[in-house]
TORFI-200315 format. One record per residue: residue number from 1; residue in one letter; x, z, y of N, C-alpha, C, O in turn. Coordinates in steps of 0.1 Angstrom, whole numbers. Layout:
REM residues N
<resi:NUM	resn:A	nx:X	nz:Z	ny:Y	cax:X	caz:Z	cay:Y	cx:X	cz:Z	cy:Y	ox:X	oz:Z	oy:Y>
...
END
This chain:
REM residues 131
<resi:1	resn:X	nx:102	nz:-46	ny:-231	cax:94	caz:-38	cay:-222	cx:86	cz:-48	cy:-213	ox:74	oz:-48	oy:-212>
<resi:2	resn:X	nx:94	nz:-55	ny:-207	cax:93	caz:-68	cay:-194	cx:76	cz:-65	cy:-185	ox:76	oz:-59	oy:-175>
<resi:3	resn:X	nx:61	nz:-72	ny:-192	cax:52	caz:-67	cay:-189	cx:48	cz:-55	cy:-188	ox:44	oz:-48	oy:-179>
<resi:4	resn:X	nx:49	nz:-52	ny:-201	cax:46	caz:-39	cay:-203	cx:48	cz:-26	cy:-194	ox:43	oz:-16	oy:-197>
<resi:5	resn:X	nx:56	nz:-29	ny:-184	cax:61	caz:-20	cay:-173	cx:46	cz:-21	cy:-165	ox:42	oz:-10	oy:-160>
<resi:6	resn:X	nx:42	nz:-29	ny:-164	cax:27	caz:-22	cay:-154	cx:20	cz:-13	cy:-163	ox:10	oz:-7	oy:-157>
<resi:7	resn:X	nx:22	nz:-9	ny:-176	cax:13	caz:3	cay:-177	cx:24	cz:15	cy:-180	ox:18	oz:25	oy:-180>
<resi:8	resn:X	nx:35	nz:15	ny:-182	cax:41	caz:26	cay:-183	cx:45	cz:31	cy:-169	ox:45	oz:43	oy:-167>
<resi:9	resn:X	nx:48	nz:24	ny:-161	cax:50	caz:30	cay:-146	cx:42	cz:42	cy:-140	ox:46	oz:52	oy:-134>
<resi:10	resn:X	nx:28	nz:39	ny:-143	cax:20	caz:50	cay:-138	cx:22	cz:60	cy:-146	ox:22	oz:71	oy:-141>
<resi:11	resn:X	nx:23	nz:57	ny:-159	cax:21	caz:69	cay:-169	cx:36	cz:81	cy:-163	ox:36	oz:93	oy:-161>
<resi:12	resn:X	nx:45	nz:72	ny:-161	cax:55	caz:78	cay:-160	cx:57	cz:87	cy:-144	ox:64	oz:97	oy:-141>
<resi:13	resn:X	nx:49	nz:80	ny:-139	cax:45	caz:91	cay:-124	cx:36	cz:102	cy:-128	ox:35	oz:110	oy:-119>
<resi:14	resn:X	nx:29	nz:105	ny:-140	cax:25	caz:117	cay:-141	cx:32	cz:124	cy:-147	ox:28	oz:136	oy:-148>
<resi:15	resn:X	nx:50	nz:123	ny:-154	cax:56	caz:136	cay:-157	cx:68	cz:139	cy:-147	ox:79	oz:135	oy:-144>
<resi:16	resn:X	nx:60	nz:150	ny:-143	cax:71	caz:164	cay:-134	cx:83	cz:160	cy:-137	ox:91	oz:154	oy:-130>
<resi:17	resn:X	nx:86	nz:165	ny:-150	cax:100	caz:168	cay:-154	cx:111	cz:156	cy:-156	ox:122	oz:159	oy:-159>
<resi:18	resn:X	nx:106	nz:141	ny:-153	cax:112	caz:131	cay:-155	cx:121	cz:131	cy:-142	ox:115	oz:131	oy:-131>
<resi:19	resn:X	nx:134	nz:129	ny:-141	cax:143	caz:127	cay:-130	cx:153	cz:116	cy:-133	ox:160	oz:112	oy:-124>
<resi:20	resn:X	nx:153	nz:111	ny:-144	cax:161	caz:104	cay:-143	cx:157	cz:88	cy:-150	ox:153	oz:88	oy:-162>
<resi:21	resn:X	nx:157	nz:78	ny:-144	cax:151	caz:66	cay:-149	cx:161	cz:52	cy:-147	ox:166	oz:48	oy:-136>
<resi:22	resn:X	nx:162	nz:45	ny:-158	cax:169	caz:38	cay:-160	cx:162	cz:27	cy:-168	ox:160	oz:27	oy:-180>
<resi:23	resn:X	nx:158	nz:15	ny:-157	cax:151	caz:3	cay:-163	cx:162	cz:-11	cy:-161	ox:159	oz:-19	oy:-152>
<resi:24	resn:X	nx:170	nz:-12	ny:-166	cax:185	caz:-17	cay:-164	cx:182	cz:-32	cy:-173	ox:184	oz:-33	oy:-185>
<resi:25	resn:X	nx:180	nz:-39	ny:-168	cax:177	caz:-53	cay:-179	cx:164	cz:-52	cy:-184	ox:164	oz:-52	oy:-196>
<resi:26	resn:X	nx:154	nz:-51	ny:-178	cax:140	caz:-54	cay:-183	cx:132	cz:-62	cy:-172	ox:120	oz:-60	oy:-170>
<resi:27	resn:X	nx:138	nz:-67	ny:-168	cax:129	caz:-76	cay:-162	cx:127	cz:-93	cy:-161	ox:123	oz:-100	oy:-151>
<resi:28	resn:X	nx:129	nz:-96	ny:-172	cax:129	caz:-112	cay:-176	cx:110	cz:-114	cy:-179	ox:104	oz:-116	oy:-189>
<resi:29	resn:X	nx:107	nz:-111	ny:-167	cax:93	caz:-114	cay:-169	cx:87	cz:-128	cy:-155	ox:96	oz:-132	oy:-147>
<resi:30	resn:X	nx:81	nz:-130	ny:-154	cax:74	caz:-144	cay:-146	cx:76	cz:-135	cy:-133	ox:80	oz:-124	oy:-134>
<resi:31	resn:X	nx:74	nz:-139	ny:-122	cax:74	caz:-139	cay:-108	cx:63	cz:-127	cy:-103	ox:64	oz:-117	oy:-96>
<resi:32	resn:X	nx:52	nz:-133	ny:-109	cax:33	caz:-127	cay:-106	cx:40	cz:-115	cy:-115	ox:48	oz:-107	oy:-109>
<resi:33	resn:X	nx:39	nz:-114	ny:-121	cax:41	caz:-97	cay:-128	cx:52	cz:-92	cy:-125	ox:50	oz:-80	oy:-126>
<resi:34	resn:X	nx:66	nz:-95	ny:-122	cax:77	caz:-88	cay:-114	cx:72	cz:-86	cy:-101	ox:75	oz:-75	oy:-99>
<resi:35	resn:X	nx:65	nz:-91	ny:-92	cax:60	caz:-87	cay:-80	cx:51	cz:-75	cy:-84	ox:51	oz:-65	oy:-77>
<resi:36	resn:X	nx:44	nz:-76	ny:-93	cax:35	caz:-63	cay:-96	cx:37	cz:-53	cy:-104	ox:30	oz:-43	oy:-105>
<resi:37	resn:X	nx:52	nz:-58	ny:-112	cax:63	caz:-41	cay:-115	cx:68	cz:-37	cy:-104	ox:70	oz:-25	oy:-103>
<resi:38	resn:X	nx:73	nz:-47	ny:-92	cax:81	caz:-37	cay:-83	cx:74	cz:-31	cy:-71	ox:79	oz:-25	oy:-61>
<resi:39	resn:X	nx:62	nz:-35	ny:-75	cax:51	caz:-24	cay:-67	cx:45	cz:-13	cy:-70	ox:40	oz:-4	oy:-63>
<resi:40	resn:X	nx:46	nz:-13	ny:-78	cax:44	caz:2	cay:-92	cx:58	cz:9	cy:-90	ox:60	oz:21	oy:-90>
<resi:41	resn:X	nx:64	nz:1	ny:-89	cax:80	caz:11	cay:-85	cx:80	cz:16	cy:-72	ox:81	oz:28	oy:-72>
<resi:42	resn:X	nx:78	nz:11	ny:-63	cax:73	caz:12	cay:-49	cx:61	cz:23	cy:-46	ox:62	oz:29	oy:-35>
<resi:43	resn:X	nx:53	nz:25	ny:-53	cax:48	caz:36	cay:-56	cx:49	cz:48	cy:-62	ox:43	oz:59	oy:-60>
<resi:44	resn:X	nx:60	nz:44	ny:-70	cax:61	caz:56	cay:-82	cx:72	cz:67	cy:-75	ox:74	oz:79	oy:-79>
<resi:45	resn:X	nx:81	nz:55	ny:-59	cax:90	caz:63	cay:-56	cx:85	cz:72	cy:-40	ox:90	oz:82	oy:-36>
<resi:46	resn:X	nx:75	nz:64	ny:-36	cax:73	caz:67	cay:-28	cx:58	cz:78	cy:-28	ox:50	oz:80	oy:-19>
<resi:47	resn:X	nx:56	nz:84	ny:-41	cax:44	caz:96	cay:-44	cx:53	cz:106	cy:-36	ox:66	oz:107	oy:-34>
<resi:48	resn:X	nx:43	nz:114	ny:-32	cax:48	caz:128	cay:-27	cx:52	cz:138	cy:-37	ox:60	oz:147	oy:-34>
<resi:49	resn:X	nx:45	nz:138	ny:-49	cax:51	caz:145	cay:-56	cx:62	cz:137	cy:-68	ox:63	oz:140	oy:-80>
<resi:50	resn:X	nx:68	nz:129	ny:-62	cax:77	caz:122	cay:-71	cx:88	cz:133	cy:-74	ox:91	oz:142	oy:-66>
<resi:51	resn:X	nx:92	nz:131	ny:-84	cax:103	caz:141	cay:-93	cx:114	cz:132	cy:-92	ox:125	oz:137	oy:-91>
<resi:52	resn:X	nx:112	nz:118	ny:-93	cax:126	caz:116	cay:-95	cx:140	cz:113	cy:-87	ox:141	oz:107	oy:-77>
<resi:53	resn:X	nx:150	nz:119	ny:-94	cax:165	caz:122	cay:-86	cx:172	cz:106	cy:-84	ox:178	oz:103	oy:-74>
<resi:54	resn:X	nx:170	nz:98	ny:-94	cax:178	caz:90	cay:-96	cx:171	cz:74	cy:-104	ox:166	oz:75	oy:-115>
<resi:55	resn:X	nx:172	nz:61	ny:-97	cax:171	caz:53	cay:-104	cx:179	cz:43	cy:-108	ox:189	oz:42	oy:-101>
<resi:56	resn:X	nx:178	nz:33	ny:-117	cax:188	caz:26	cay:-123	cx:180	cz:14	cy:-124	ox:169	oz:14	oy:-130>
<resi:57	resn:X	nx:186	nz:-1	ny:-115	cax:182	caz:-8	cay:-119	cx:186	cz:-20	cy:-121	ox:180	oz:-30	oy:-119>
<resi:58	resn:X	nx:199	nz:-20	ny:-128	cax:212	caz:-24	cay:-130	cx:211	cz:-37	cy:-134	ox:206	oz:-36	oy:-146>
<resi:59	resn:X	nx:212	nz:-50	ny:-132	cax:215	caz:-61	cay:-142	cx:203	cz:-67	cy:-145	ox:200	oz:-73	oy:-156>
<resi:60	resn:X	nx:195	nz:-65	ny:-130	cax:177	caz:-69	cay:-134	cx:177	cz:-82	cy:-130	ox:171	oz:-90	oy:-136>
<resi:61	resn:X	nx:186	nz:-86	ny:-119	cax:186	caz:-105	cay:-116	cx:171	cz:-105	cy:-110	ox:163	oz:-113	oy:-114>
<resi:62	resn:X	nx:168	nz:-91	ny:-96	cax:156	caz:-89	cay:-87	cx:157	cz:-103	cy:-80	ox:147	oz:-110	oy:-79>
<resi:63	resn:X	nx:169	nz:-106	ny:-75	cax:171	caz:-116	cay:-65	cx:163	cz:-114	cy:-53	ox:156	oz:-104	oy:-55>
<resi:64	resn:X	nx:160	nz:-120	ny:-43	cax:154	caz:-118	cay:-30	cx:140	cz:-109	cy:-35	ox:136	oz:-104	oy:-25>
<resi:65	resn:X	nx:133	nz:-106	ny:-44	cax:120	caz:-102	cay:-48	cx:122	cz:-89	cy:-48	ox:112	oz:-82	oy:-46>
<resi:66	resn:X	nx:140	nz:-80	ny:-51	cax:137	caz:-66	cay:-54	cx:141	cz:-61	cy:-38	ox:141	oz:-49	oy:-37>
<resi:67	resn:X	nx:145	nz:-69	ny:-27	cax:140	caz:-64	cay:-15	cx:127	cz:-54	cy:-14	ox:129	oz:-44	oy:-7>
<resi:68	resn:X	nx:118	nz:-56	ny:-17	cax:102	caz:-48	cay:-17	cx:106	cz:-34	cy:-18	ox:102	oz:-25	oy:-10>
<resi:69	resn:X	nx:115	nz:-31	ny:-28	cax:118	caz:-19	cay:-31	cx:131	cz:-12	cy:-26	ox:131	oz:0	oy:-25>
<resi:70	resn:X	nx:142	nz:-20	ny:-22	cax:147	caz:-17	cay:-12	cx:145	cz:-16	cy:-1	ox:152	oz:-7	oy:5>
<resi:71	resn:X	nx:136	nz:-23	ny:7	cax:130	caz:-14	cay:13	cx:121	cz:-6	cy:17	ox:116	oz:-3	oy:28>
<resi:72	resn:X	nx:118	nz:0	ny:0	cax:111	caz:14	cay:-2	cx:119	cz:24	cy:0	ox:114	oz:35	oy:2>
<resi:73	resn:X	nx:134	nz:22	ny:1	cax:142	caz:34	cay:-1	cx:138	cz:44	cy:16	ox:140	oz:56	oy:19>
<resi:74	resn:X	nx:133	nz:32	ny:25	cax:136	caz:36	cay:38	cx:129	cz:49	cy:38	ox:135	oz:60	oy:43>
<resi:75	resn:X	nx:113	nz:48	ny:32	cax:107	caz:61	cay:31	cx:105	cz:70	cy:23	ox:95	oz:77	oy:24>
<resi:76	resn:X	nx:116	nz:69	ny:11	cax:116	caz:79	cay:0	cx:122	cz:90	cy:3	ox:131	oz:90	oy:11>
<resi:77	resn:X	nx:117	nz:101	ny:-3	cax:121	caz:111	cay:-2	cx:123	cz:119	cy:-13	ox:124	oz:131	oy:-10>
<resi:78	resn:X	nx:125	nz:117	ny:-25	cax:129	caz:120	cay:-40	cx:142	cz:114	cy:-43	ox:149	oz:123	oy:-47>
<resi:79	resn:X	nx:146	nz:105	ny:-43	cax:158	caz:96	cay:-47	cx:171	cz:104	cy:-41	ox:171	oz:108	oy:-29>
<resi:80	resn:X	nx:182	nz:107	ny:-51	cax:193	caz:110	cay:-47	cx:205	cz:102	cy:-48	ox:216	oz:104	oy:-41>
<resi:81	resn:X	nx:202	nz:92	ny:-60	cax:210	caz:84	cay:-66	cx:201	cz:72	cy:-70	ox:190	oz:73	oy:-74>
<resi:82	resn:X	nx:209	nz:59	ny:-66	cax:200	caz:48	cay:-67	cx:212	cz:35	cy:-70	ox:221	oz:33	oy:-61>
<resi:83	resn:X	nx:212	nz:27	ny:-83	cax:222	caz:19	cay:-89	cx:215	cz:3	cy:-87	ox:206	oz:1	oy:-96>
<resi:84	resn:X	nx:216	nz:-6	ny:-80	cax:211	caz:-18	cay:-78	cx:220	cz:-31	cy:-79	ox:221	oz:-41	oy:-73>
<resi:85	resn:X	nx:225	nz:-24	ny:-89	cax:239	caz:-37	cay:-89	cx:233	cz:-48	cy:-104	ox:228	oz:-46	oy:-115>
<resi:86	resn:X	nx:238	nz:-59	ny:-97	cax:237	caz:-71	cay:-113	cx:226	cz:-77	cy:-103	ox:219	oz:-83	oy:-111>
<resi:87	resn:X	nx:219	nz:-79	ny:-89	cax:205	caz:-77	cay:-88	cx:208	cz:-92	cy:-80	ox:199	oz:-100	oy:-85>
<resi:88	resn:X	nx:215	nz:-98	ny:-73	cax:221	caz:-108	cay:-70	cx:211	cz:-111	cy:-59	ox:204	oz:-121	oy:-58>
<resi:89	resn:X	nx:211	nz:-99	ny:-47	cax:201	caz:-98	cay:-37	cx:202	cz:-103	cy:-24	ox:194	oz:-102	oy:-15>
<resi:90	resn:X	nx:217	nz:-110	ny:-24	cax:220	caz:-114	cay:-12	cx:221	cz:-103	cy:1	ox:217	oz:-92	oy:3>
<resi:91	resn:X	nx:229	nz:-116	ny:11	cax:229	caz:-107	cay:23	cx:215	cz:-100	cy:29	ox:213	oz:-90	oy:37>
<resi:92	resn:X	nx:206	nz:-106	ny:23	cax:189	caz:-99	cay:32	cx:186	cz:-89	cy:25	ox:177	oz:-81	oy:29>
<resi:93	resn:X	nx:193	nz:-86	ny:12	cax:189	caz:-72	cay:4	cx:200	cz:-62	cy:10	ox:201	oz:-50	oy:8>
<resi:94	resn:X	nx:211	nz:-70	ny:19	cax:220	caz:-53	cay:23	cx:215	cz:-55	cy:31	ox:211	oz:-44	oy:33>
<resi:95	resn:X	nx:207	nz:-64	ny:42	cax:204	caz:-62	cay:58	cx:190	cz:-51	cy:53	ox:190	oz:-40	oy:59>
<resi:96	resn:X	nx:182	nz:-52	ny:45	cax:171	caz:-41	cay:42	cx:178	cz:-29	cy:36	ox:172	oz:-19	oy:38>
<resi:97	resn:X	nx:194	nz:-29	ny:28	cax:194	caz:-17	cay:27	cx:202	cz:-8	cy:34	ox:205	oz:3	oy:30>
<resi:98	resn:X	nx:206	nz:-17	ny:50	cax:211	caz:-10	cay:59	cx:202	cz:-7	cy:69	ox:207	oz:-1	oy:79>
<resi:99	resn:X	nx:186	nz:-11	ny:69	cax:178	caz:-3	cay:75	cx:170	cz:6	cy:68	ox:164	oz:13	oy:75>
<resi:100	resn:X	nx:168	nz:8	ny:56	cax:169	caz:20	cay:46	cx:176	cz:31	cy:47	ox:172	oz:42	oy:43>
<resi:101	resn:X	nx:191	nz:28	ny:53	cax:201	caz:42	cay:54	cx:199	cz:46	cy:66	ox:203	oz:57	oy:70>
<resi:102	resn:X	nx:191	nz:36	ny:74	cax:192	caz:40	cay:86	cx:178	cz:53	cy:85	ox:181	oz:63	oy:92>
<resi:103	resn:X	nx:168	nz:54	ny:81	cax:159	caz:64	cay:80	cx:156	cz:74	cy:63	ox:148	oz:83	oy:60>
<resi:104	resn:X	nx:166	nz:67	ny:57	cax:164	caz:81	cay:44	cx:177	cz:88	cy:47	ox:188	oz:84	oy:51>
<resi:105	resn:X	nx:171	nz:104	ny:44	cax:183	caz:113	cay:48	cx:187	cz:124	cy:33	ox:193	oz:134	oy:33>
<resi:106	resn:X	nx:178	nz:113	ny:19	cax:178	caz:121	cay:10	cx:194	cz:113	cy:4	ox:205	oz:117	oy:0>
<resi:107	resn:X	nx:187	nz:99	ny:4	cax:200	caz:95	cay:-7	cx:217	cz:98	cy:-7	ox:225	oz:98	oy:2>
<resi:108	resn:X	nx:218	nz:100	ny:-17	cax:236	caz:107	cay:-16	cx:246	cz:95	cy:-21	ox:257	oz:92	oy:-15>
<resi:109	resn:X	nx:239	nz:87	ny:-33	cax:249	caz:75	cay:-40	cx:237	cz:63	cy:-41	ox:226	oz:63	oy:-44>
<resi:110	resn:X	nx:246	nz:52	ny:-37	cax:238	caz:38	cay:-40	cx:247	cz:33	cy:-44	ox:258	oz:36	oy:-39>
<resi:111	resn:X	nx:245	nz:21	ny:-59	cax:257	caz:16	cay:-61	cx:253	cz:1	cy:-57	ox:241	oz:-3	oy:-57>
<resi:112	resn:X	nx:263	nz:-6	ny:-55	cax:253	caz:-20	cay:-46	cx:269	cz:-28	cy:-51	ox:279	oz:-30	oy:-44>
<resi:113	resn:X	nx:267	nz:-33	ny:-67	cax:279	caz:-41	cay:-72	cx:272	cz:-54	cy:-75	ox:260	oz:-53	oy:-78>
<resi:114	resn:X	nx:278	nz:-64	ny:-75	cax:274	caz:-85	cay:-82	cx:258	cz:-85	cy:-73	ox:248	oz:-84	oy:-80>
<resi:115	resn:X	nx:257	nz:-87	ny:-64	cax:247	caz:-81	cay:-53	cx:252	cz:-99	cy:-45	ox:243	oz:-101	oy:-36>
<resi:116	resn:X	nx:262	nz:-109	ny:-46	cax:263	caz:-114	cay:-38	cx:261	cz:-115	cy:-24	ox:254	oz:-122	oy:-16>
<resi:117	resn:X	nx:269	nz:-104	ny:-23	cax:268	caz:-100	cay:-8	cx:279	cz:-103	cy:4	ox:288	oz:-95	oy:3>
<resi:118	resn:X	nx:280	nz:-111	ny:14	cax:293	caz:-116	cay:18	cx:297	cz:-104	cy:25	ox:292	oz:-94	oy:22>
<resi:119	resn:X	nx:309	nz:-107	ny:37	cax:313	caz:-90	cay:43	cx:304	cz:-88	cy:58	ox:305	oz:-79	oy:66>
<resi:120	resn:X	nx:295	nz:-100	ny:57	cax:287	caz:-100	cay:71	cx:274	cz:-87	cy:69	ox:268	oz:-81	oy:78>
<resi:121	resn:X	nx:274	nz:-87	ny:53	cax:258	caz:-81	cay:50	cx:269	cz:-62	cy:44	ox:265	oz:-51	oy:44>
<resi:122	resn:X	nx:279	nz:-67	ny:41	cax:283	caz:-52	cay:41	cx:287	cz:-46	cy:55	ox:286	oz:-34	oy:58>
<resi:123	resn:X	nx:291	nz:-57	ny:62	cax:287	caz:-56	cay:75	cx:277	cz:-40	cy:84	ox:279	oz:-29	oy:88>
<resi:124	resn:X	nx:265	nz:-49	ny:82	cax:255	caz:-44	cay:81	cx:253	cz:-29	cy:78	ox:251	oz:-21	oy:87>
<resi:125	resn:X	nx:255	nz:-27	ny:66	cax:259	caz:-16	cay:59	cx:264	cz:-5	cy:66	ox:257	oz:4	oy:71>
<resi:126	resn:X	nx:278	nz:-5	ny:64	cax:286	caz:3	cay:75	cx:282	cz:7	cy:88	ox:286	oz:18	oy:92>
<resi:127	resn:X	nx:274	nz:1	ny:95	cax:273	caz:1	cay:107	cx:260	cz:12	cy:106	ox:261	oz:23	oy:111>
<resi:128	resn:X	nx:249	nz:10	ny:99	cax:235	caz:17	cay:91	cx:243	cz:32	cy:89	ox:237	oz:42	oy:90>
<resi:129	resn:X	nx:256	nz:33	ny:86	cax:260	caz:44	cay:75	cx:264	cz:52	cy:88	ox:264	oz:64	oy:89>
<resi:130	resn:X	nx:269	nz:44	ny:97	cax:278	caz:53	cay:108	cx:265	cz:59	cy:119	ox:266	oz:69	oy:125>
<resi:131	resn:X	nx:256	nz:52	ny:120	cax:244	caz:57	cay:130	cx:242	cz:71	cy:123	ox:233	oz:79	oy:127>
END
């Protein structure tokens, strides 16, 4: 898939009925075009008429780069379920995704596993979850 994700992303924002998306290991692509899949994702979550319940972006090795989209979660309002584990995002990807929980009131499950995250940045977390 790897490139090829900038033209399926849009396509896939025009179907309604799509709720569930799982792009789980496709991202072994250069830097310049991972910056410009995860802005297409960033878009695709943050349409108003986005349909989708759930995404999967399991084992992509985002590293500090899938931040952009974490903190898209802050103003999504479609996502119910969202899997970012394998993504090796460090503590500045829980500090973004503990100001994401602090303003979406949609999401119900995030899974946030091999994230290299110490307990300073789950830290973080908790504290986001209890406000």
């Amino acid at each position: 898939l790897d490139a090829d994700l900038l033209t399926v992303l849009p396509a896939l924002s025009r179907h309604a009925s799509l709720k569930h998306l799982h792009l789980g290991k496709n991202f072994n692509i250069k830097n310049r075009v991972l910056d410009e899949v995860l802005q297409k994702l960033v878009q695709l979550i943050q349409e108003e008429e986005c349909a989708l319940q759930s995404l999967s972006l399991t084992d992509s090795r985002l590293r500090s780069r899938g931040t952009v989209l974490v903190n898209a979660l802050g103003s999504n309002t479609c996502l119910r379920k969202v899997d970012l584990s394998g993504n090796n995002m460090d503590d500045i990807g829980a500090k973004m995704l503990s100001k994401a929980l602090q303003i979406n009131t949609t999401l119900r499950s995030v899974t946030w596993d091999r994230n290299n995250t110490s307990a300073a940045g789950f830290l973080d977390v908790a504290r986001a979850l209890e406000q």
